[in-house]
C-alpha positions as CSV (number, residue, x, y, z in Angstrom):
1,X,69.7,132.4,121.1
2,X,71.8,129.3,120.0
3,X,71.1,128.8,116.2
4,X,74.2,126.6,115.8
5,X,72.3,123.2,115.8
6,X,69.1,124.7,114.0
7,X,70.7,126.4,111.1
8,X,72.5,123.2,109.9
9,X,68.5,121.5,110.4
10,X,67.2,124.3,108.7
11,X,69.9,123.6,106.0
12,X,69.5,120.3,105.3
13,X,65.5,119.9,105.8
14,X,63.7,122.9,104.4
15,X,64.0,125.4,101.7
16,X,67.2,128.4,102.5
17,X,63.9,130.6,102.1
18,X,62.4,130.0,105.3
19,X,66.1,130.2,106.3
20,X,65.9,133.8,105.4
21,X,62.8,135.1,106.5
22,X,63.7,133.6,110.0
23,X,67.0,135.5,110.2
24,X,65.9,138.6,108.9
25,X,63.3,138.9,111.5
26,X,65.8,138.3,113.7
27,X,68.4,141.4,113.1
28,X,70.9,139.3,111.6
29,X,71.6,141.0,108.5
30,X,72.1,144.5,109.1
31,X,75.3,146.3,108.1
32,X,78.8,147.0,109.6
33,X,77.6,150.2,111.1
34,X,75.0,149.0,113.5
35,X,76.4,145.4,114.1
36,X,74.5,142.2,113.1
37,X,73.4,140.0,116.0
38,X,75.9,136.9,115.4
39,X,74.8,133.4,114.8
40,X,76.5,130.9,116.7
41,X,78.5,128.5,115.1
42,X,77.5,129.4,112.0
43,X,81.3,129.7,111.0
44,X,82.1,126.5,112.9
45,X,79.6,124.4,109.9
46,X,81.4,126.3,107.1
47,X,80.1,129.9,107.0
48,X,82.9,132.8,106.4
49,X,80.6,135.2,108.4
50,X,77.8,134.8,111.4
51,X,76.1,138.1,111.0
52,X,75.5,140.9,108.7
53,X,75.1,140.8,104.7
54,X,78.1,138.9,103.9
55,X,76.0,136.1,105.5
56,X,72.7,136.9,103.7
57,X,74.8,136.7,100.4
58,X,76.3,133.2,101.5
59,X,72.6,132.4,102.6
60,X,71.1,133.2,99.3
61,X,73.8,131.9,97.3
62,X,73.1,128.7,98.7
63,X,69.3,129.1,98.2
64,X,69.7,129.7,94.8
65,X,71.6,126.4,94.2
66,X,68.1,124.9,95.0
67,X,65.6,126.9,94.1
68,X,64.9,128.7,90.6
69,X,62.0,131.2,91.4
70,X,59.7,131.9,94.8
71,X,56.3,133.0,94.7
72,X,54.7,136.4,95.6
73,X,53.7,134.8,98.8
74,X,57.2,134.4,99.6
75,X,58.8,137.7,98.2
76,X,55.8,139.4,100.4
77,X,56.9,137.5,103.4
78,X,60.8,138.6,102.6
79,X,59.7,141.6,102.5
80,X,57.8,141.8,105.8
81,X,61.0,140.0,107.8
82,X,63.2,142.6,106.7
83,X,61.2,145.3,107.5
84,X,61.0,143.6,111.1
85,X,64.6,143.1,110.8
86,X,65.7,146.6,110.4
87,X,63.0,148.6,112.2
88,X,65.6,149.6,114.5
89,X,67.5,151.4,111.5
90,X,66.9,154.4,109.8
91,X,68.1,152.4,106.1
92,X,65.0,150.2,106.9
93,X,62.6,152.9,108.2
94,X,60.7,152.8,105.0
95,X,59.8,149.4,104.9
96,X,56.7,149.2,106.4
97,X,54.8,145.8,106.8
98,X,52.1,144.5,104.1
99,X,48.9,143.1,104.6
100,X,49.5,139.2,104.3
101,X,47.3,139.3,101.0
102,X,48.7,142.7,99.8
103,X,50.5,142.6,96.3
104,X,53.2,144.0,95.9
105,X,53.4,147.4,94.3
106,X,56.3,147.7,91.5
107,X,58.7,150.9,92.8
108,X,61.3,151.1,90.1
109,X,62.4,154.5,91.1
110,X,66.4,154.4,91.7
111,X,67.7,153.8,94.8
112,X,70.1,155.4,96.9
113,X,73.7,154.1,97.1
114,X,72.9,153.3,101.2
115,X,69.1,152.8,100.6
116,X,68.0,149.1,101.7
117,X,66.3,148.0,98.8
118,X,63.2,145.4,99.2
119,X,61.1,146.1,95.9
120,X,59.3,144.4,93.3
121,X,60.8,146.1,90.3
122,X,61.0,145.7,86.3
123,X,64.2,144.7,84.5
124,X,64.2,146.2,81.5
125,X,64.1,143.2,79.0
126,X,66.6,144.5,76.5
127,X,70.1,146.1,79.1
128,X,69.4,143.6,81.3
129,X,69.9,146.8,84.4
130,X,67.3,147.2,87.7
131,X,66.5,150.3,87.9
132,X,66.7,150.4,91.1
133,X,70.2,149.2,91.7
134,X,71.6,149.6,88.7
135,X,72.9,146.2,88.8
136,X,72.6,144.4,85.5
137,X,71.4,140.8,85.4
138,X,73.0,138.1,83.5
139,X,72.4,135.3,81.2
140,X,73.6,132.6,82.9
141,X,75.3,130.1,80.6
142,X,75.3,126.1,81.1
143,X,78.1,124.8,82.9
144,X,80.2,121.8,80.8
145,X,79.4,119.4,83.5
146,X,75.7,120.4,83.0
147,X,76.0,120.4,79.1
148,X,76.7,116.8,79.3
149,X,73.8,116.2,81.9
150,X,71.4,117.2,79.5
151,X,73.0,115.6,76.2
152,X,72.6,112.4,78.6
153,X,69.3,113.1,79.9
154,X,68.0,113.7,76.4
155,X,69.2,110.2,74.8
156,X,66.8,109.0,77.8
157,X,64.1,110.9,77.5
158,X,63.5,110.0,73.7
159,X,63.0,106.5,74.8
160,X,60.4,106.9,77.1
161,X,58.8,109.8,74.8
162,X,58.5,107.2,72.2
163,X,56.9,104.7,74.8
164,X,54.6,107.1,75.7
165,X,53.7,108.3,72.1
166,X,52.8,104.8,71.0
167,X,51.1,103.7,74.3
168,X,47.5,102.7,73.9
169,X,48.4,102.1,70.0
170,X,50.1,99.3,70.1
171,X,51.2,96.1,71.9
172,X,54.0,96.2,75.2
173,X,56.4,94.6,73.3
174,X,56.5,96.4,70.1
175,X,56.1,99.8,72.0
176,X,59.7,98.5,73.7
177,X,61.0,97.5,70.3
178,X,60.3,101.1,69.0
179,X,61.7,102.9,71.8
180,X,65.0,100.5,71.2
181,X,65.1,101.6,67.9
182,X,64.6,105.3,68.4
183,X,67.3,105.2,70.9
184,X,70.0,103.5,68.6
185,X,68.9,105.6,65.9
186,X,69.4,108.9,68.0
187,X,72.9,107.3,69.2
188,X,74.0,107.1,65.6
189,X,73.1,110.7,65.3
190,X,74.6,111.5,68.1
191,X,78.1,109.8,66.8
192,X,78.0,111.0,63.8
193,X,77.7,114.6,65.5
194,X,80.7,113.7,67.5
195,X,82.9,112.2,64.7
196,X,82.6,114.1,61.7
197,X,85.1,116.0,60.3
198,X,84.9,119.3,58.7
199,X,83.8,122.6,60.6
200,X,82.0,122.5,63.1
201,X,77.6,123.3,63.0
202,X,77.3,126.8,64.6
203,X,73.4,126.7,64.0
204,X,70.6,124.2,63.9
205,X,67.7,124.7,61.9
206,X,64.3,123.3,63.0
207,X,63.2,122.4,59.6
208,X,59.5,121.6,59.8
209,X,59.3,124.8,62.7
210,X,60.4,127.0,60.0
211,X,58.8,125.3,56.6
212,X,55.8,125.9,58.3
213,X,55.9,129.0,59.6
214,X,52.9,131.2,58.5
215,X,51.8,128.6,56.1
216,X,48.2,128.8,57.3
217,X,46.3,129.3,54.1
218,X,44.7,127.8,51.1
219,X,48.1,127.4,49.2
220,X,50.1,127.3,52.2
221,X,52.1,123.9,53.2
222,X,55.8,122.4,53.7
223,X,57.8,125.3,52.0
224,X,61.2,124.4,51.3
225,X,62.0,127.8,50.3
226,X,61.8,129.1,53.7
227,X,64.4,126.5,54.9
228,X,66.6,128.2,52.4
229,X,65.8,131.4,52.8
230,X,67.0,130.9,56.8
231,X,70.0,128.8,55.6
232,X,71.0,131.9,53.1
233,X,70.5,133.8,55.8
234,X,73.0,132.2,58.7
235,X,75.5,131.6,56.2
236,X,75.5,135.3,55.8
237,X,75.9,135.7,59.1
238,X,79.2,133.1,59.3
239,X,77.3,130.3,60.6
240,X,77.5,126.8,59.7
241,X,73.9,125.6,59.5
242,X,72.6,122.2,60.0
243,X,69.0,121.6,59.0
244,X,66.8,118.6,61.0
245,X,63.7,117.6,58.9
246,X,61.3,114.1,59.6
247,X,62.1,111.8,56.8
248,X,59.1,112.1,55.6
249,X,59.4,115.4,54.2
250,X,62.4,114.2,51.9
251,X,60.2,112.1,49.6
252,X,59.1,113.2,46.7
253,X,55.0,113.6,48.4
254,X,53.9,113.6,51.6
255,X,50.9,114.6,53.4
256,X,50.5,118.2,55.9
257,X,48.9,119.8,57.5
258,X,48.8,123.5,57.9
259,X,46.1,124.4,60.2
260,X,43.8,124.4,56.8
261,X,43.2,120.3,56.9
262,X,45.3,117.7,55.9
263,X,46.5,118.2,52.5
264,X,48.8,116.1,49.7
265,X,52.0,117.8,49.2
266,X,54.0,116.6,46.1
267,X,57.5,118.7,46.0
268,X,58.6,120.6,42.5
269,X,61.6,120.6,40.7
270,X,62.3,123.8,42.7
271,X,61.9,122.3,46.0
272,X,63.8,119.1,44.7
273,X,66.4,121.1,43.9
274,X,67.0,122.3,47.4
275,X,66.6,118.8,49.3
276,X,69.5,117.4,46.5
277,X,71.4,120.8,47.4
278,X,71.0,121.1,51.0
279,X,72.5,116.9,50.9
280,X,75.2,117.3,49.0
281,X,76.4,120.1,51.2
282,X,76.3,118.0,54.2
283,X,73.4,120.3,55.3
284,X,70.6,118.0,56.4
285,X,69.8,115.4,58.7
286,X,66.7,113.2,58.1
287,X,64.8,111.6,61.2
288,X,63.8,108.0,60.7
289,X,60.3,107.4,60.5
290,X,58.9,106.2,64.1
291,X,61.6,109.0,65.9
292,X,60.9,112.5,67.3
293,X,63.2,114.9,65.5
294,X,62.3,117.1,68.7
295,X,65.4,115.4,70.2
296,X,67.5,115.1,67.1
297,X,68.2,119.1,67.1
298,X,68.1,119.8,70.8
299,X,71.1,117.1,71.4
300,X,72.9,118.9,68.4
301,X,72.5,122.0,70.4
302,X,74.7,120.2,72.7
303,X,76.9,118.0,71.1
304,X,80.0,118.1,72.0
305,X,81.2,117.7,68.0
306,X,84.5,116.4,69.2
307,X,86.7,115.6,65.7
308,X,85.1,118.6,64.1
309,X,85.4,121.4,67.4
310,X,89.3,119.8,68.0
311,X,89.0,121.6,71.1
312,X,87.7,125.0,70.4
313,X,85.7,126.9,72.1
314,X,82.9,127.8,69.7
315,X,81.1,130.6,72.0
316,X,81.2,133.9,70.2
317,X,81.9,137.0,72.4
318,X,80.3,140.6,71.7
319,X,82.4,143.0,69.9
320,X,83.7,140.8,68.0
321,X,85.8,141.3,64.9
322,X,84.1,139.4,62.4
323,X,80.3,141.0,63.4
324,X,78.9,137.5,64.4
325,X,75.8,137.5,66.2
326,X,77.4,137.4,69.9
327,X,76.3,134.1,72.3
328,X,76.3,130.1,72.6
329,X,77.1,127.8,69.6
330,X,75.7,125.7,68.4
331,X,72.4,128.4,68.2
332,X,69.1,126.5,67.8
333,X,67.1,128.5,65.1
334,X,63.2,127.4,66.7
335,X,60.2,129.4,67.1
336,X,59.1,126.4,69.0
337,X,57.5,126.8,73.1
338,X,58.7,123.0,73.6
339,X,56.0,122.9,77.0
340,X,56.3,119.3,76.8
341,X,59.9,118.8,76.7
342,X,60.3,121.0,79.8
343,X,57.9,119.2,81.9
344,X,59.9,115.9,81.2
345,X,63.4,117.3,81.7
346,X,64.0,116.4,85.8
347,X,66.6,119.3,86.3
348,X,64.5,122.4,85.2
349,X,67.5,124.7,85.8
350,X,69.6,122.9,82.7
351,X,66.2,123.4,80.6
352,X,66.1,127.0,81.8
353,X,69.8,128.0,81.2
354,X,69.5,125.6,77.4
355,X,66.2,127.2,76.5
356,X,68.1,130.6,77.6
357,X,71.0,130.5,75.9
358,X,70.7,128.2,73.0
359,X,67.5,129.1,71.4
360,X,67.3,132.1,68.8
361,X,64.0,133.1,67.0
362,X,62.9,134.5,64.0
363,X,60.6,136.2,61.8
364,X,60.0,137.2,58.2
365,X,57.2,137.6,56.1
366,X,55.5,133.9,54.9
367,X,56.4,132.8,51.4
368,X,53.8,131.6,48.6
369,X,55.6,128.7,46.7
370,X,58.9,130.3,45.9
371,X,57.8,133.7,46.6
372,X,58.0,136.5,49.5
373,X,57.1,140.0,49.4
374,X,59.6,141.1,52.2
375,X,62.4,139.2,52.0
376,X,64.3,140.2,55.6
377,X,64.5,138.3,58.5
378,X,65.2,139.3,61.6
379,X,66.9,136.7,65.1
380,X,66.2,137.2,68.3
381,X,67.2,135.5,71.8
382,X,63.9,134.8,74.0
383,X,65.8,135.8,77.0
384,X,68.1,138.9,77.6
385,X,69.2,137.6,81.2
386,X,68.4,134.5,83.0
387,X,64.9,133.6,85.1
388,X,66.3,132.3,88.1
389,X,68.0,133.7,91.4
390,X,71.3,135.5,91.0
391,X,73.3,138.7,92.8
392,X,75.0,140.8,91.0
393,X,77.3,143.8,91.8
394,X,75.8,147.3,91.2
395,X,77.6,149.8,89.2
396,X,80.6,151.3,91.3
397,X,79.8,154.8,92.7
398,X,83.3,155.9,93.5
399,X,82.2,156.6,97.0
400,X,82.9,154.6,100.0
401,X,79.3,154.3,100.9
402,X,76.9,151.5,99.9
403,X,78.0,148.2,99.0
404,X,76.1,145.0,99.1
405,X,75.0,142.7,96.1
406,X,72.0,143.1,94.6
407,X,69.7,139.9,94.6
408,X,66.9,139.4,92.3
409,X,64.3,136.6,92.7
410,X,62.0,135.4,89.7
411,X,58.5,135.5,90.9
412,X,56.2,132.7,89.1
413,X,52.9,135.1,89.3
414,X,54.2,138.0,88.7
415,X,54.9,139.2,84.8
416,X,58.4,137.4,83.0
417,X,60.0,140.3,83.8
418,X,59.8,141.5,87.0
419,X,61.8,140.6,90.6
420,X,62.0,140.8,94.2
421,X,65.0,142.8,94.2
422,X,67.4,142.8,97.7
423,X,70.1,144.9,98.2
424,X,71.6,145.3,102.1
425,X,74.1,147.9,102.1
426,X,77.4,146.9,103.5
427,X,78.3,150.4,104.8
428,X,76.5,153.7,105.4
């Protein structure tokens, strides 16, 4: 069968999934040994191979330019074309095909090196390695050209956030005049993050996220001693803290609420003392009234801090000799979900690989005024690898047997950590 004319279709008018299911059913992808049905002119519209599991890797590299996750729907029917696929093969003859509404049952026993793997399986959330390939996953970091997608895409978003935030409140006009003067206001920020001198921030501190954290009781509110006790705590760690806060919360009173009402909150000498410290040091930005500070420290998070960075790369590798918490820089120090801000970002894989590699949380015991029982604190990434489609190579087994990248797809009903895992054997 001629697929030369279809496959570019296929390509350019549905989702490389169906791609995948059709060619597996139709003994394309088996390995060197028992000889892959070619494709015609696949290799004449840019492929290196027509047949076998160098093209299911090219296939599904493609795929995963497009597509994040699949659902179980899909991994079932996967599933069922590869078992089709290789009934012919003894490396296959334990696929057998499922029900259409069957789930999947996990198997996360370990494969072997010529097995053909097609298996819902559980990545363990802190090595990052399937256990049934042995393949670790990995974080996958933003690319520069995507770092600056997303610094732009944010200075738009906050306009029409603030649009939306005073719609239904006040008049056309003045809702355009406040989104105007958001916007230059986040600009300025956004300059000044670019232009100052001095070293560069290597953390940013959601102030209100961690003033209130665990401040839901009667004496509970804004605690400024918090903010310090996470800024002690990064400079301990060699970081270079910047902490966002509302303007609001540098007067002298303000109002909160903690989950306990709304409440009067007038700051002490004690608290004044760190908002005078914290300013002097270059420490803290305050958000305008009428802006989101949402905005203000995820664009630091990627700011390219230009005169301060003079071209440095401020990533901080494991291993390193100074102990630094390995990963991205600037960190974003947030316990916060932000479900809003990823339903208006238009390119969820830039919010999925930012949320992945920028955010780090925390947790320590709540403080009362200036005091704290348990004073430690302990950081933590949300994610260990990334949720979206990737290969990676399986541990070498010193053998010429085996071969073949192992693919693992995020499913969107199945639990955060689990994947469709592929893995075709090259040789046997």
């Amino acid at each position: 069968m001629a697929y030369s004319g279809k496959l570019k279709a296929f390509a350019v008018t549905v989702s490389f999934r169906w791609l995948v299911w059709r060619i597996s059913n139709s003994e394309y992808f088996t390995h060197d040994r028992i000889g892959s049905k070619p494709i015609k002119g696949a290799e004449d519209i840019g492929y290196s191979a027509a047949s076998g599991p160098d093209l299911f890797d090219e296939l599904v590299s493609e795929m995963a330019e497009d597509v994040l996750e699949i659902t179980s729907a899909s991994a079932r029917r996967l599933y069922n074309a590869l078992a089709v696929g290789f009934k012919e093969d003894k490396l296959g003859e334990h696929l057998k095909e499922m029900h259409s509404l069957a789930g999947m049952p996990l198997c996360n026993e370990a494969a072997r090196d010529t097995e053909l793997v097609a298996s819902r399986v559980t990545v363990d959330s802190k090595t990052a390695i399937c256990p049934r390939t042995g393949a670790t996953l990995r974080l996958i970091m933003l690319e520069e050209k995507q770092r600056k997608q997303l610094h732009e895409s944010l200075l738009e978003l906050s306009q029409q956030a603030i649009e939306q935030l005073h719609k239904g409140r006040v008049q056309r006009g003045d809702r355009r005049s406040a989104a105007d003067y958001a916007a230059r206001e986040l600009m300025r920020f956004s300059t000044w993050m670019d232009t100052r001198t001095g070293d560069p921030f290597t953390a940013i501190v959601d102030g209100p996220n961690i003033a209130y954290y665990m401040q839901n009781f009667d004496q509970g509110g804004f605690n400024y001693h918090q903010i310090q006790f996470v800024v002690d705590a990064l400079l301990s760690m060699k970081e270079n803290p910047l902490v966002i806060i509302p303007y609001k919360y540098t007067t002298s009173s303000f109002s909160v609420n903690t989950g306990m009402g709304r409440s009067f909150q007038k700051l002490g000498k004690k608290e004044l003392s760190i908002l005078e410290e914290l300013t002097k040091q270059g420490r803290l930005w305050a958000v305008p009234p009428r802006c989101l500070d949402d905005y203000y420290w995820m664009l630091a998070s990627v700011s390219d801090q230009r005169a301060s960075r003079r071209g440095s790369d401020l990533e901080i590798l494991p291993g390193n000799e100074e102990g630094r918490w390995p990963g991205t820089r600037p960190m974003l120090v947030s316990n916060d979900q932000m479900r809003d801000h990823k339903l208006e970002l238009m390119e969820p894989r830039l919010y999925r690989r930012w949320y992945s590699c920028h955010i780090v949380n925390y947790n320590f015991t709540a403080f009362v005024d200036s005091e704290c029982m348990d004073k430690q604190i302990g950081f933590s990434t949300p994610d260990f690898f990334s949720r979206e489609i990737q290969g990676n190579q399986p541990p070498a087994t010193g053998t010429d047997e085996g071969g073949g990248t192992a693919w693992h797809f995020p499913v969107s009903d199945w639990d955060l950590n689990d994947r469709f895992c592929v893995r075709i054997p090259k040789r046997a």
